[in-house]
C-alpha positions, -999 to +999 in steps of 0.1 A: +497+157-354+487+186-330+516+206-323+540+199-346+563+226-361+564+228-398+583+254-418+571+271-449+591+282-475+583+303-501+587+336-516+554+335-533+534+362-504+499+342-517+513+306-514+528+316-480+495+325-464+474+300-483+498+272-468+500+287-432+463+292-431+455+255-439+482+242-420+472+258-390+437+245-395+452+210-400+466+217-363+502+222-372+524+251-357+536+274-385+567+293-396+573+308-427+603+317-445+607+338-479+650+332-492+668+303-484+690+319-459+659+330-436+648+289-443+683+279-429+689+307-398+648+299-389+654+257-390+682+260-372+669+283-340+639+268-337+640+228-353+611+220-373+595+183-374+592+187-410+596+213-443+576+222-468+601+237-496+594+258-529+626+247-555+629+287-566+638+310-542+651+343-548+691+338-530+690+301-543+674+270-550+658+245-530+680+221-537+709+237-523+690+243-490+679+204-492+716+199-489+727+220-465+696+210-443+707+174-447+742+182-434+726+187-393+688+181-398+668+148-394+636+165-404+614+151-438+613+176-464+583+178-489+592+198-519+570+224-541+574+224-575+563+233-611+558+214-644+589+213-661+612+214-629+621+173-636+653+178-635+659+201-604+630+178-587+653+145-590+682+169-579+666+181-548+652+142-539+694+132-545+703+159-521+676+146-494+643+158-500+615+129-492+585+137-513+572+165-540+544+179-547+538+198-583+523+235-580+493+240-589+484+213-561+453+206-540+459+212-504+443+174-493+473+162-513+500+177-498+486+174-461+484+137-472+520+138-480+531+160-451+514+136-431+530+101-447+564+119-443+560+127-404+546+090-396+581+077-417+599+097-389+581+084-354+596+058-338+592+021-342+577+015-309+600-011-308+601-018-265+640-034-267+667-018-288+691-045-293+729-030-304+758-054-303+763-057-268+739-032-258+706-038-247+680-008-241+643-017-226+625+014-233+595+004-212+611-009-183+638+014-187+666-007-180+701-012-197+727-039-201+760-044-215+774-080-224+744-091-198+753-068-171+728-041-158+742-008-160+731+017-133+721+056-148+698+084-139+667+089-155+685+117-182+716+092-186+687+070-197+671+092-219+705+102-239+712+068-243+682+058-256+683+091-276+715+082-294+701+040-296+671+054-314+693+073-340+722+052-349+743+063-377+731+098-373+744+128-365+723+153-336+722+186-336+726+201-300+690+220-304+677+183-310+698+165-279+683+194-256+645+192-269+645+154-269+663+154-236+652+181-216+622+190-236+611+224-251+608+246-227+642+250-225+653+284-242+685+307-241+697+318-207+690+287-191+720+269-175+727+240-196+733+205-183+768+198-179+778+172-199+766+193-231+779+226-217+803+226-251+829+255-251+830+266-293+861+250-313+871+277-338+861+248-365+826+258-352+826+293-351+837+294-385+809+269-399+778+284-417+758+263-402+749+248-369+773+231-351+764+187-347+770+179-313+789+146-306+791+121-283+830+115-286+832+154-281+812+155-255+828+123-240+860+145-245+850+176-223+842+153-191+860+141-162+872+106-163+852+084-141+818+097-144+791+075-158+775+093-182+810+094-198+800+059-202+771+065-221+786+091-237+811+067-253+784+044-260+767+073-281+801+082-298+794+047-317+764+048-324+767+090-345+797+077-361+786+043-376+781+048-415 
C-alpha cells in the first residue's frame, strides 16, 4: 500500500484532518479537497489511485463528481455518507462509485474498504494476455500477432501492454505517461513523440481532461513507423465496448 495517492474529499475541516492523519499513518500519500471543483482540477493534475468522497459538498454533490470522474478516471471511489442518504447513495454507486461507508464510521472500516477497493484494481498477474490475434508475454516480454513475433522497443512494449491490460477502457494522457514513463515525469519535460498531441478545439473546450487515444495518436504519426503499429493495436483495444 506504501505510496499510494489517495484524495480526500470533504468540506467538513474535522473529517478532512482526521482522514489525512490516519491515512497517512496507514502509509498512504494524501490530498485533500473541500468543493467538488477543487476534487476534479486536483484528480486530474495529479491522478489519484483511489478517492475517498463525502456525497454533500458545498458547489455539488458527490454524485455528480462520481460521474464526471468516471468520464476519464479508472480510479475506485469509496463514498462517505449519512443515515438517510439511501437514495443519493444508490445514485452515486449507478454513477460509478465502488463502495460506501456511512458517517459516523470507525476508521478500521473504511481503511478495510479502501484497501478491498485498491486490491480490485491491481493487476491479474496474469504472465500471457491473450487478445484475438494478439499475444502479450509480460514476463518474457515478447509479442506476436497471428503467430508471428513482432519486433518493438522496450516503451513500444510497455504501451502495448499498457492498452492489453485495459481493454475497453479509455486512458487519460496523465495515466499513459505515469504508467509508461513513470512519475517523475512533470511539466516542462519534452514529451515522447508519439503522445506529443497538438489540442483539437473539441479539447480545449471540454471541462474536463482530455482521454488520449490510440487512433488519435495513431493519426498524428508518420506512416511506416512501428509503434504506429501498436498504436493501432491500442486504438481496438480503448474503443471495444
Amino acid at each position: 500500500m506504501s505510496g499510494q495517492r489517495i484524495l480526500v474529499v470533504d468540506d467538513e475541516p474535522q473529517i478532512l484532518r482526521a482522514l489525512e492523519t490516519n491515512l497517512r499513518g496507514a502509509g498512504y500519500e494524501v490530498e485533500t479537497a473541500a468543493t467538488s471543483q477543487d476534487a476534479l482540477a486536483r484528480a486530474a493534475a495529479r491522478p489519484p489511485d483511489a478517492i475517498v468522497l463525502d456525497l454533500v459538498l458545498p458547489d455539488g454533490s458527490g454524485t455528480d463528481v462520481c460521474r464526471e470522474l468516471r468520464r476519464w478516471s479508472p480510479a475506485p471511489i469509496v463514498i462517505l455518507s449519512v443515515v438517510g442518504e439511501e437514495r443519493e447513495k444508490v445514485a452515486a454507486l449507478d454513477a460509478g462509485a465502488d463502495d460506501y461507508v456511512t458517517k459516523p464510521f470507525g476508521m478500521d472500516e473504511l481503511l478495510a474498504r479502501l484497501r478491498a477497493a485498491l486490491r480490485r484494481t491491481v493487476p491479474t498477474g496474469e504472465p500471457v494476455l491473450r487478445i484475438g490475434e494478439l499475444v502479450v508475454d509480460l514476463a518474457g516480454r515478447s509479442v506476436r500477432v497471428g503467430g508471428r513475433p513482432v519486433a518493438l522497443t522496450p516503451t513500444e512494449f510497455e504501451l502495448l501492454a499498457l492498452f492489453a491490460r485495459h481493454e475497453g477502457k479509455l486512458l487519460t494522457h496523465p495515466t499513459i505517461l505515469r504508467e509508461v514513463w513513470g512519475p517523475g515525469l512533470r511539466h516542462g519535460v519534452a514529451l515522447p513523440p508519439c503522445l506529443r498531441l497538438p489540442a483539437s478545439p473539441q479539447d480545449r473546450a471540454r471541462s474536463g481532461p482530455a482521454a488520449v487515444s490510440a487512433d488519435r495518436a495513431r493519426r498524428r504519426l508518420p506512416p511506416g513507423r512501428p509503434l504506429e503499429q501498436i498504436l493501432s493495436l491500442g486504438a481496438v483495444f480503448l474503443t471495444r465496448r
